[in-house]
C-alpha positions as CSV (number, residue, x, y, z in Angstrom):
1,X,150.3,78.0,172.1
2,X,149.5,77.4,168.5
3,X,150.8,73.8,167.6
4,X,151.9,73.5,163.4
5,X,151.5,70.5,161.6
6,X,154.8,68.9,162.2
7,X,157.0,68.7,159.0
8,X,160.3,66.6,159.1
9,X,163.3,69.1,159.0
10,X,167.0,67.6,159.1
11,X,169.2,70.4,160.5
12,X,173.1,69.9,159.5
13,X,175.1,70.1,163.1
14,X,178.0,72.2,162.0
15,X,180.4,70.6,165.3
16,X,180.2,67.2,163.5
17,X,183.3,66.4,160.9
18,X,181.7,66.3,157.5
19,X,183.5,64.5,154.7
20,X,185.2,66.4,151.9
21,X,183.1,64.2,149.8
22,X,180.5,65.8,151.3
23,X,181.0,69.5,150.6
24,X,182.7,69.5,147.4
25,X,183.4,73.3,146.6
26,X,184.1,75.4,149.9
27,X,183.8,78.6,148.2
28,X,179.9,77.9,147.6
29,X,179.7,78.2,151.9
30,X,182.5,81.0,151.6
31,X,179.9,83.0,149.4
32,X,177.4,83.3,152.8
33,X,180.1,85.2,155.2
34,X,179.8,88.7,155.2
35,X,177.0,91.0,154.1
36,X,175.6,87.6,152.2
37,X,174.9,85.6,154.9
38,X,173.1,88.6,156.7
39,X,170.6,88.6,153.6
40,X,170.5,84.9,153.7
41,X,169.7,85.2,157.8
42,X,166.6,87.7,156.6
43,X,165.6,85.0,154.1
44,X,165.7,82.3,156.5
45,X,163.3,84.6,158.9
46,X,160.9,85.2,155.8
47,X,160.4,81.6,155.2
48,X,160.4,80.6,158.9
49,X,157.2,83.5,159.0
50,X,155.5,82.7,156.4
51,X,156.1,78.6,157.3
52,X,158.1,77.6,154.4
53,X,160.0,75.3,156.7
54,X,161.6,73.3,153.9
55,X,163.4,76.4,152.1
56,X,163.9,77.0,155.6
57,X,165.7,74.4,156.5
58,X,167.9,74.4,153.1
59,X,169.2,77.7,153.7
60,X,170.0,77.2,157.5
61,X,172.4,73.9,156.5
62,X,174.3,76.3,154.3
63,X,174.3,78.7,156.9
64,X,175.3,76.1,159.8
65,X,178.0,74.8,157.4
66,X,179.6,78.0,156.6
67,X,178.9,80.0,159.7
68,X,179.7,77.3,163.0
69,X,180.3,80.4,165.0
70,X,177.3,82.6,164.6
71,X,175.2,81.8,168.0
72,X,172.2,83.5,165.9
73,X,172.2,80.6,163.2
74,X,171.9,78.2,165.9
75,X,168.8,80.3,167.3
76,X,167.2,80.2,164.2
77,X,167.9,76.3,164.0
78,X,166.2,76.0,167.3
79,X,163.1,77.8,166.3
80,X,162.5,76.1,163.1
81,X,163.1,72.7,165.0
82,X,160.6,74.0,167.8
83,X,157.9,74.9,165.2
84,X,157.9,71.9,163.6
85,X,157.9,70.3,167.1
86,X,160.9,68.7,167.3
87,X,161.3,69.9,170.7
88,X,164.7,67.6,172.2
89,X,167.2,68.5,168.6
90,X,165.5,72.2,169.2
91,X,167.0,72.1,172.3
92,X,170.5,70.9,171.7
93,X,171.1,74.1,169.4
94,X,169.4,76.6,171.5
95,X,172.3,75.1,173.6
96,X,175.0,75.4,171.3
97,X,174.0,79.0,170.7
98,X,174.8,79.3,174.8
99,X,178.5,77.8,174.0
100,X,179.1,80.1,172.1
101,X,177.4,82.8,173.6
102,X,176.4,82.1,177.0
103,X,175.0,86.0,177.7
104,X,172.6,85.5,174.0
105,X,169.0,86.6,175.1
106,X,167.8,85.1,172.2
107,X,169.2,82.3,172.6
108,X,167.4,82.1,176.6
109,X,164.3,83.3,174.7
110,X,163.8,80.3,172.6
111,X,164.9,78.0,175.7
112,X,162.2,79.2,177.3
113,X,159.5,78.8,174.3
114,X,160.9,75.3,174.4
115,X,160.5,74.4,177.8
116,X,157.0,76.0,177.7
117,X,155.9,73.9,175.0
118,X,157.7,70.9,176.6
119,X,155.9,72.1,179.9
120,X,152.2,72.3,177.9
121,X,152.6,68.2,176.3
122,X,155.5,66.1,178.5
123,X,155.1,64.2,182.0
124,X,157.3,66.8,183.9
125,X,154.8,69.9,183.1
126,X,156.0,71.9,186.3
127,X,159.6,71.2,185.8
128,X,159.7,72.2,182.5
129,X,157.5,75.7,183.1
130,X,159.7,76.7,186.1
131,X,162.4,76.4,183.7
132,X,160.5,78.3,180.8
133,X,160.5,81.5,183.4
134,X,164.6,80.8,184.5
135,X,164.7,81.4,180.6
136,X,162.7,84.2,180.2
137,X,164.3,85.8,183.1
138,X,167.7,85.8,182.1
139,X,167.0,86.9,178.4
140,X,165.5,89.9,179.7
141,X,168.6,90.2,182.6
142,X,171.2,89.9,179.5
143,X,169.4,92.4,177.2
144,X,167.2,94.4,179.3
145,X,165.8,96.6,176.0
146,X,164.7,94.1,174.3
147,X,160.8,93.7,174.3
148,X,161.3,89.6,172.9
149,X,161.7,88.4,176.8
150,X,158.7,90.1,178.4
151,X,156.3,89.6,175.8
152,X,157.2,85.7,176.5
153,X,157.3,86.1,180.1
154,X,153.5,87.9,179.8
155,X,152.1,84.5,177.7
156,X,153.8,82.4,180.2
157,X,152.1,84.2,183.1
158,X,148.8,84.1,181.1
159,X,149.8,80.3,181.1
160,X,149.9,79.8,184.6
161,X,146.8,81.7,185.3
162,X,149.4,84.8,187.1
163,X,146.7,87.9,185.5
164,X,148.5,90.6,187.2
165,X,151.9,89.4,186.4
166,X,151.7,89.0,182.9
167,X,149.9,92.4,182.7
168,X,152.9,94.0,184.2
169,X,155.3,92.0,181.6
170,X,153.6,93.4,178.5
171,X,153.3,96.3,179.3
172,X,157.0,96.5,180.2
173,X,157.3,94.8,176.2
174,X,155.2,98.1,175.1
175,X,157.2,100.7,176.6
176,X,160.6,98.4,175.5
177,X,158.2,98.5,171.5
178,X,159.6,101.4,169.9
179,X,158.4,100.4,166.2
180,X,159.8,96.6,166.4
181,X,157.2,95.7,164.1
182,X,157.9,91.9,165.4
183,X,157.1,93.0,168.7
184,X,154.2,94.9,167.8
185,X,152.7,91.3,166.0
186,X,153.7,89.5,169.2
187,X,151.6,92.2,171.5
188,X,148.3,91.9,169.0
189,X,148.5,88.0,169.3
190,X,148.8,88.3,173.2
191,X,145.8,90.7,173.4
192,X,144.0,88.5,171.1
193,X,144.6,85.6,173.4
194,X,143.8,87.0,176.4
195,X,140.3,88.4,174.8
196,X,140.8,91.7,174.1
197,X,140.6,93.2,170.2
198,X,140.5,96.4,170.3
199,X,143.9,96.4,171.5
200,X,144.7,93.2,169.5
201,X,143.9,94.9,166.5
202,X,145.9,98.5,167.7
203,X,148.8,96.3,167.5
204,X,148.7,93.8,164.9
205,X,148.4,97.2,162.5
206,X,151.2,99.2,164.3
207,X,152.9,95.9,163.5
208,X,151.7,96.5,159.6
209,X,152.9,100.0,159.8
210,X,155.6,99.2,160.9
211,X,157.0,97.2,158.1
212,X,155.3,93.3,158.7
213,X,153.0,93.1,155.5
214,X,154.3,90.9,153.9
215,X,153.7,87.7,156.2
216,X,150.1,86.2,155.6
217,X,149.4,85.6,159.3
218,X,149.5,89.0,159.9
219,X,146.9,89.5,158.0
220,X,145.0,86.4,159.3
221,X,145.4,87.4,162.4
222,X,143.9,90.5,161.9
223,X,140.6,89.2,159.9
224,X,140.1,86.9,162.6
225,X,140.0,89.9,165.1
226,X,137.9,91.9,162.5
227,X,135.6,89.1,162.1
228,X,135.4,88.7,166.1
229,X,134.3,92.3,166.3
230,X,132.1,92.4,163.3
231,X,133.4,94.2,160.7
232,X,132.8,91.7,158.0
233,X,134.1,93.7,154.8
234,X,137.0,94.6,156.4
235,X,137.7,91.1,157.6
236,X,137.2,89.6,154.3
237,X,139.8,92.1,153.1
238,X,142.3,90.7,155.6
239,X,141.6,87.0,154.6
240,X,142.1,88.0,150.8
241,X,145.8,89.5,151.0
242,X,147.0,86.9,153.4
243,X,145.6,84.1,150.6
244,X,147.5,86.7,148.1
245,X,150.5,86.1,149.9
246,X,150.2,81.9,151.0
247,X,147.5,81.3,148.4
248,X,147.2,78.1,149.8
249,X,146.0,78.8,153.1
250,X,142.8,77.0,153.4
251,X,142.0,78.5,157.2
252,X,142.1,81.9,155.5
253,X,139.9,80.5,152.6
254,X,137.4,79.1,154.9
255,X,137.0,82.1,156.9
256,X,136.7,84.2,153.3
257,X,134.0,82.1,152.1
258,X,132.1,81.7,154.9
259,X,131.8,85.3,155.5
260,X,131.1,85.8,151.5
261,X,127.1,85.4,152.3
262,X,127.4,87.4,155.6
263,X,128.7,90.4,153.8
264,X,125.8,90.0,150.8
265,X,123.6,89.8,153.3
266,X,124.8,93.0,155.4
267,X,124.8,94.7,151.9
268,X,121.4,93.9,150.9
269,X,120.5,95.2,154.0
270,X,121.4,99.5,153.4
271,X,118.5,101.4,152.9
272,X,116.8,101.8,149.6
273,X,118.4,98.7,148.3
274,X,116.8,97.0,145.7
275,X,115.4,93.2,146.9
276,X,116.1,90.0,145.0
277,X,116.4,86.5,145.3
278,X,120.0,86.9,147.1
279,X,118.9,88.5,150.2
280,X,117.4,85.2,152.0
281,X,119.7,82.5,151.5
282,X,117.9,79.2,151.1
283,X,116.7,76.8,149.0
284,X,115.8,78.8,146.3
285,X,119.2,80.7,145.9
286,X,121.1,77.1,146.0
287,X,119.0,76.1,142.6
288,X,119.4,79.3,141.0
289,X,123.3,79.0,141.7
290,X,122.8,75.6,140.2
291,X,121.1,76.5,137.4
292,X,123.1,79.7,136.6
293,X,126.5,77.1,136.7
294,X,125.0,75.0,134.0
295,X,124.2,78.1,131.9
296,X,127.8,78.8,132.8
297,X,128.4,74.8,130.8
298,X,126.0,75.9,128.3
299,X,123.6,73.0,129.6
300,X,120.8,74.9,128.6
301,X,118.0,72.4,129.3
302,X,119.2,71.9,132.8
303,X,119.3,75.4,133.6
304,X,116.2,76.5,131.9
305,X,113.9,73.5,133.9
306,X,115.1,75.2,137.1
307,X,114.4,78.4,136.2
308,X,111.2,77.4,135.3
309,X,110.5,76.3,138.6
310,X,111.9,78.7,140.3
311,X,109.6,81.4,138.0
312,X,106.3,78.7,138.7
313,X,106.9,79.2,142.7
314,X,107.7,83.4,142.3
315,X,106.6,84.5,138.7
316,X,108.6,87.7,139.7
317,X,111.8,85.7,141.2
318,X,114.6,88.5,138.9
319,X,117.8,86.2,139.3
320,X,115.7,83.4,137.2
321,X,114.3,86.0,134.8
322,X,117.5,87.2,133.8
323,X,119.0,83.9,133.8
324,X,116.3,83.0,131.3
325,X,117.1,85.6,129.0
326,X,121.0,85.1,129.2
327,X,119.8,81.7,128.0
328,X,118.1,82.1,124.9
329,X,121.0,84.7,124.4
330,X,123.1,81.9,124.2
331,X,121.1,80.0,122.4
332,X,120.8,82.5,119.6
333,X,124.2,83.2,119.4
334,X,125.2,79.6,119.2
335,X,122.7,79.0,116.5
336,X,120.5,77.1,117.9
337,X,117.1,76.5,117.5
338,X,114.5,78.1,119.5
339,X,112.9,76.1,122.2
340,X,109.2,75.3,122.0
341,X,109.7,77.0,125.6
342,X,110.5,80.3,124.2
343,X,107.2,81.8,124.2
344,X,105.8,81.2,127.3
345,X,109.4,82.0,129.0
346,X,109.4,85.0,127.1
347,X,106.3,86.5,128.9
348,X,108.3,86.2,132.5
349,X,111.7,88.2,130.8
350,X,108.8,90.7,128.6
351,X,107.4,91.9,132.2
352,X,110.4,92.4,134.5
353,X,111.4,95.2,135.7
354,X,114.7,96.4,135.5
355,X,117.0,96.9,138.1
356,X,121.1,96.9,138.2
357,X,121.0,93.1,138.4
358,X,119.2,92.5,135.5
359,X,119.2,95.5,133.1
360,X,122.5,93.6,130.5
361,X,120.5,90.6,130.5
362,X,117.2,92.2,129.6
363,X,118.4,94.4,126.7
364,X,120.6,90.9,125.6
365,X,117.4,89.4,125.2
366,X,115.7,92.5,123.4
367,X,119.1,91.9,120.9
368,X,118.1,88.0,119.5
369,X,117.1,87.8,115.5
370,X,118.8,91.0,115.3
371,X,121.7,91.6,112.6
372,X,122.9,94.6,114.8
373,X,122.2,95.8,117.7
374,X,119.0,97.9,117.7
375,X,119.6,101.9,117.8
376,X,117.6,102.0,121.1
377,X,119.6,98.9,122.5
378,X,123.0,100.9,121.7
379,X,122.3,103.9,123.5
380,X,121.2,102.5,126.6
381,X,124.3,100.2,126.5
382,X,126.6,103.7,126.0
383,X,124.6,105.2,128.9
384,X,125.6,102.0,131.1
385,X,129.4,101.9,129.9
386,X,129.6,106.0,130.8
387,X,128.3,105.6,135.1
388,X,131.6,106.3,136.0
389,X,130.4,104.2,139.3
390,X,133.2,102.7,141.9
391,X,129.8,100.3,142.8
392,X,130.4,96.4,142.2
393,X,127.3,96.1,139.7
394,X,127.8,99.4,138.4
395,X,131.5,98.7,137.4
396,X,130.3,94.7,136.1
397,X,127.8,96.3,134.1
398,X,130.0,99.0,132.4
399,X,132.7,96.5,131.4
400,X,129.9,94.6,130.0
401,X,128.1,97.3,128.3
402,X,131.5,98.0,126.6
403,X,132.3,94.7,125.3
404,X,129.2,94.3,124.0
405,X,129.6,97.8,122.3
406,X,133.2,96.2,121.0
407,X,134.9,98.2,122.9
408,X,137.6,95.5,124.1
409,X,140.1,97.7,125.5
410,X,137.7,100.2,127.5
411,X,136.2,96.5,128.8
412,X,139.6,95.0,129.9
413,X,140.6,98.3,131.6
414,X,137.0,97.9,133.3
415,X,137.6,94.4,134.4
416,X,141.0,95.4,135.9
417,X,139.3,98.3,137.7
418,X,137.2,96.0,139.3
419,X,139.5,93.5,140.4
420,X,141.5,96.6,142.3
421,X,138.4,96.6,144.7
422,X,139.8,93.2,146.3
423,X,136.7,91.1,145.4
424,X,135.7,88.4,147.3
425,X,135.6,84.7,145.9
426,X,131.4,84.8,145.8
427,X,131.8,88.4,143.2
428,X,134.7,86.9,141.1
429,X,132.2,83.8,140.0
430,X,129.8,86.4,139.6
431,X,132.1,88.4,137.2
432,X,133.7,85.1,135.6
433,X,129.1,83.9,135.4
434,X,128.5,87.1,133.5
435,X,132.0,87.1,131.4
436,X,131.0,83.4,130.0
437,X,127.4,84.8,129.6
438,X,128.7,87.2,127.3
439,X,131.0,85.2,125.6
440,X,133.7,86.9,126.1
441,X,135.8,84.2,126.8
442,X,139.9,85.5,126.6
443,X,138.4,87.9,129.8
444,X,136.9,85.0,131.4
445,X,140.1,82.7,131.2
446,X,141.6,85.6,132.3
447,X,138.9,85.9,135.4
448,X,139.6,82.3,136.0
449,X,143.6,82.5,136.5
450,X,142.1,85.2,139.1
451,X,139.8,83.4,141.0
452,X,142.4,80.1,141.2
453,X,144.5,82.2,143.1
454,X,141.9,82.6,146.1
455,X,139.5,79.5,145.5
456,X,140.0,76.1,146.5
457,X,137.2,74.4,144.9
458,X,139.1,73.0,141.9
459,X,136.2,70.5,141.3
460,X,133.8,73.7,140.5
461,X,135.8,75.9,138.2
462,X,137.9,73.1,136.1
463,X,134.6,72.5,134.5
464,X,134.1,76.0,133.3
465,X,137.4,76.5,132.4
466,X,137.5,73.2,130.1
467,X,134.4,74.5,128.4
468,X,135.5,77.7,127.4
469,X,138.7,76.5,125.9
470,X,136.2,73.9,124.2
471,X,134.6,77.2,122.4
472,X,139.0,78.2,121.4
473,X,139.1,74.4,119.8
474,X,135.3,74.5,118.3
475,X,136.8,78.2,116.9
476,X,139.9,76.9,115.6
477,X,138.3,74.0,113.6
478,X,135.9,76.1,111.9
479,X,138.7,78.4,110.8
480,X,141.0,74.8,109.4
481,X,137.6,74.1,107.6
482,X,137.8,77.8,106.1
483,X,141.2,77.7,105.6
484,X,141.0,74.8,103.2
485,X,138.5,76.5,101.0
486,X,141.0,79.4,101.0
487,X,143.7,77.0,99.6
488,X,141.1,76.0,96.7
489,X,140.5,80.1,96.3
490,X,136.7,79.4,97.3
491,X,137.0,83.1,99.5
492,X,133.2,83.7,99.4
493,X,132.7,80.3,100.8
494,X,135.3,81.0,104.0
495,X,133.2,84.3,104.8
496,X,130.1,82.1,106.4
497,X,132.9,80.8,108.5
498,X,134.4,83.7,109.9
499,X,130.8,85.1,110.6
500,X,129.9,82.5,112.7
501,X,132.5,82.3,114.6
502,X,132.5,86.2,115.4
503,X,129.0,85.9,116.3
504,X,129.8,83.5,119.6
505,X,133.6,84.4,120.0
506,X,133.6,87.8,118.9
507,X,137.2,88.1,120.2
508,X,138.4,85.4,118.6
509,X,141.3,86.7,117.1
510,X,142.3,84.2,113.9
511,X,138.6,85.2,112.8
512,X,139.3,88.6,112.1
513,X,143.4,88.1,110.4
514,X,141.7,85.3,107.9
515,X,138.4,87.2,107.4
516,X,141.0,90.3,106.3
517,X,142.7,87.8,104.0
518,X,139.7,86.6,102.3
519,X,138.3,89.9,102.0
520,X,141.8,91.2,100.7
521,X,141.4,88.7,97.7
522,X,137.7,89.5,97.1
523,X,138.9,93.2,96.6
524,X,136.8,94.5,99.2
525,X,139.4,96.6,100.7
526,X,137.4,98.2,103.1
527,X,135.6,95.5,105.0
528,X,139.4,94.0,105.0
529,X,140.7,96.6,106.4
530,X,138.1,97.0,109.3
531,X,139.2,93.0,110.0
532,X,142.9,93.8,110.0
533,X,142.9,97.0,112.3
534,X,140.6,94.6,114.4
535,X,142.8,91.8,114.8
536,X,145.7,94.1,115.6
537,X,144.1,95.7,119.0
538,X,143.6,91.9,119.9
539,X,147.2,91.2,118.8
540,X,147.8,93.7,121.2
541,X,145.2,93.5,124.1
542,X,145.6,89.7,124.5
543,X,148.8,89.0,123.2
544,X,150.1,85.7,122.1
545,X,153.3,84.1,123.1
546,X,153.5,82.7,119.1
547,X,151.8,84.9,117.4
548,X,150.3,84.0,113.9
549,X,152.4,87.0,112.4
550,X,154.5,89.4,113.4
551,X,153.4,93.2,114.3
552,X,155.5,94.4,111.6
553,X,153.6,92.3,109.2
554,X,150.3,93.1,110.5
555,X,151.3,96.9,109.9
556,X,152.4,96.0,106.3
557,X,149.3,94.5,105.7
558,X,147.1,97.9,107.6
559,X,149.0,99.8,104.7
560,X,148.5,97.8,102.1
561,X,145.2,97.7,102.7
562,X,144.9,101.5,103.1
563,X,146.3,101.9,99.4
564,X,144.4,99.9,97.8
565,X,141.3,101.3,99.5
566,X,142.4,104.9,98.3
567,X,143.2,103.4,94.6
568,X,139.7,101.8,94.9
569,X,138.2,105.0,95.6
570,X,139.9,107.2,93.3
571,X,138.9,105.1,90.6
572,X,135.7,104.9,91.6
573,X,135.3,108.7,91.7
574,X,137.1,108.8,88.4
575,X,134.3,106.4,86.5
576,X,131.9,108.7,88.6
């Protein structure tokens, strides 16, 4: 049987006299009678599934103290106490449950699991097992529908190496079934033992359907039988909605990650699909990983002396051409010199061809030393925003295509698209890789928050995250250095500012309210009001919890604007 980590739980016994010191207020344990201690027995259950033995064990002290004769509290006392392997106090309430109750089923059925384990670790390992099946027996004498006693007598049979016999029992627990989604989970862990998953996995989801979805080792359990019979995608499914529901479940983590590579692999694999450096996992793909994380830092020389060796061993390796041209992307954008490399790099990036994998990066590249983006550059990014594709790299590269195209909103709605296909932890650092590449960093923080909730490897992603909010503080002092210009009515001067900081933010939001300011009191009403309208579908797609101003100003201001542009071109038209 599976043995837990044992955790130290202190169970209040409700038969011993407790001070008045002690329990101050009677009416707070007066509160759990009645319908409220039914909900409060369901909550103990949820948190005794889903091994939250502390909240647990908080909530069955209230219960104890209030309820001292409910033989069920006193079950659910002893299971908590047997989970966390305190096997002797586990007992002494099973026991108490009998004084109160001495025909409780549940109350044998948990005597039994007790003995069992105590049977499976202590000296007296036939004593105790004999008594496990005296337990059994009478749970399922006292309440003879009830599937709970056979499904235990079938694992104790399977124990004692008795086939035939605990064959028998669970299918006596199938018939007894009847939609007990509990039951159901208990059958799909038995058939999983005993080496058998097609009928492991028949019951463990009869078990979902039947209303047990919302306890992660369900859906552990039912990876792990995926896995077993080879249905990797599906497995990985499974391992990522049990980590939604106990994020930190580092079994289910483990098994997600490992199985990351398996399922690119099984992918690269359908016919027709296009080859690259991912499909043989070696050497090469570890230092273009590497490489690709420092671009991810911008440590542009580190990443661009791999690449370069990657390109010297396989001038036609596509994951180190397009990381090459992300980089001097990057480069450009951040305003920084070309390399002396430039040239000769160029040369691999000129020749490519394109393919799904690299076609952003390629027409990035074919975008450097240009004021705007290049007419033929713009329709091929509309063409890729416009696929319409339910495809992984289709769907990246359409909400990439839109944000470069500034459409924000289409982008976001994009990004949440593809998070609704229950990416694995290897695709989010692709999406949060190619988010950073773009500089689209509010998306990428919001890619990060994401990817924490699945991924373990603090160490890896802390790093990214400090840099981009580096680029939100490198952003906001530019705009402090504009802003005091403004105060000495130097507008022109602040317009430099704003630029640059659109150019590598270009969701910045600040940028665009002060840019409309300055613009405002250089009377060029238009360009200010482009800025304004602008910052207000930021205000609204990444909204602030104190913003700058207030939507009702920002409005003011979109109509202030809009007069003075009218007046402006009225007059103009007049003198015309």
């Amino acid at each position: 049987m599976k043995k837990f980590k044992k955790v130290p739980i202190v169970i209040i016994f409700a038969c011993l006299a407790v001070s008045s010191a002690a329990f101050a207020s009677v009416e707070l344990f007066k509160n759990l009678r009645g319908p409220k201690k039914e909900d409060n027995i369901k909550t103990v259950r949820n948190y005794m599934e889903n091994e939250q033995y502390t909240d647990a064990m908080l909530e069955l002290n209230k219960l104890l103290s209030s309820n001292p004769d409910d033989p069920r509290v006193y079950v659910l006392a002893a299971e908590l106490l047997r989970k966390t392997g305190q096997l002797d106090e586990a007992e002494k309430m099973a026991r108490d449950a009998h004084k109160l109750d001495y025909k409780n089923s549940r109350a044998y059925t948990e005597l039994g699991y007790i003995y069992l384990e105590k049977g499976l670790t202590a000296e007296k390992k036939r004593e105790n097992l004999v008594k496990a099946f005296d337990h059994f027996f009478m749970a399922a004498q006292y309440d003879p529908a009830n599937p709970m006693p056979h499904i235990a007598l079938a694992e104790a049979y399977h124990i004692n190496m008795q086939k035939s016999r605990s064959k028998d029992e669970i299918l006596k627990a199938r018939e007894l079934s009847h939609g007990n989604a509990d039951a159901y989970y208990k059958i799909g862990r038995y058939y999983r033992k005993i080496n058998e998953p097609d009928k492991a996995q028949k019951y463990i989801r009869k078990s979902v359907e039947a209303g047990r979805d919302s306890f992660f080792r369900t859906h552990y359990i039912l990876g792990a039988i995926l896995e077993q019979k080879g249905k990797i995608k599906e497995a990985q499914q499974q391992y990522l909605t049990a980590l939604k529901l106990k994020p930190d479940m580092t079994e289910a983590q483990e098994r997600l990650d490992a199985l990351i590579r398996v399922s690119y692999r099984e992918n690269r694999s359908e016919k027709n699909a296009p080859k690259d450096v991912y499909e043989e996992v070696g050497e090469d793909l570890r230092h273009l990983m590497k490489a690709d994380y420092y671009l991810m830092l911008d440590q542009f020389t580190q990443a661009r002396d791999i690449y370069a060796a990657l390109l010297e061993k396989n001038p036609g390796n596509p994951g180190a051409i397009a990381g090459l041209a992300e980089l001097y992307y990057l480069k450009w954008k951040g305003g920084y010199i070309t390399s002396k490399n430039f040239t000769s790099d160029a040369i691999f990036i000129i020749k490519a061809e394109t393919n799904e994998k690299n076609q952003i990066a390629l027409l990035k590249f074919r975008m450097i030393n240009e004021q705007k983006i290049p007419e033929e550059v713009r329709e091929k990014l509309i063409n890729l925003s416009i696929t319409e594709s339910f495809e992984f790299y289709d769907l990246l590269n359409e909400l990439r295509a839109e944000f470069l195209l500034g459409n924000y909103e289409e982008c976001h709605g994009k990004l949440l698209r593809l998070l609704e296909m229950k990416l694995s932890n290897y695709e989010k650092f692709k999406v949060l890789k190619h988010l950073t590449y773009d500089n689209n960093y509010y998306e990428a923080l919001f890619m990060l928050k994401e990817l924490e909730k699945t991924y373990y490897h603090n160490e890896e992603i802390e790093p990214v995250e400090k840099r981009i909010m580096a680029k939100h503080y490198t952003a906001g002092e530019k705009i402090e250095e504009a802003l005091l210009l403004y105060k000495k009515k130097e507008y022109g001067a602040t317009i430099p500012y704003y630029k640059e900081i659109i150019n590598y933010f270009p969701t910045y939001k600040p940028a665009y309210l002060h840019y409309a300011r300055a613009m405002d009191k250089l009377e060029d009403y238009g360009r200010a009001y482009d800025m304004i309208n602008t910052y207000y579908r930021l205000y609204n797609l990444y909204p602030d919890k104190e913003p700058e101003i207030s939507e009702r100003e920002i409005k003011e201001m979109i109509q202030d604007l809009y007069e003075k542009m009218k007046e402006q071109a009225e007059q103009a038209g007049e003198e015309g």
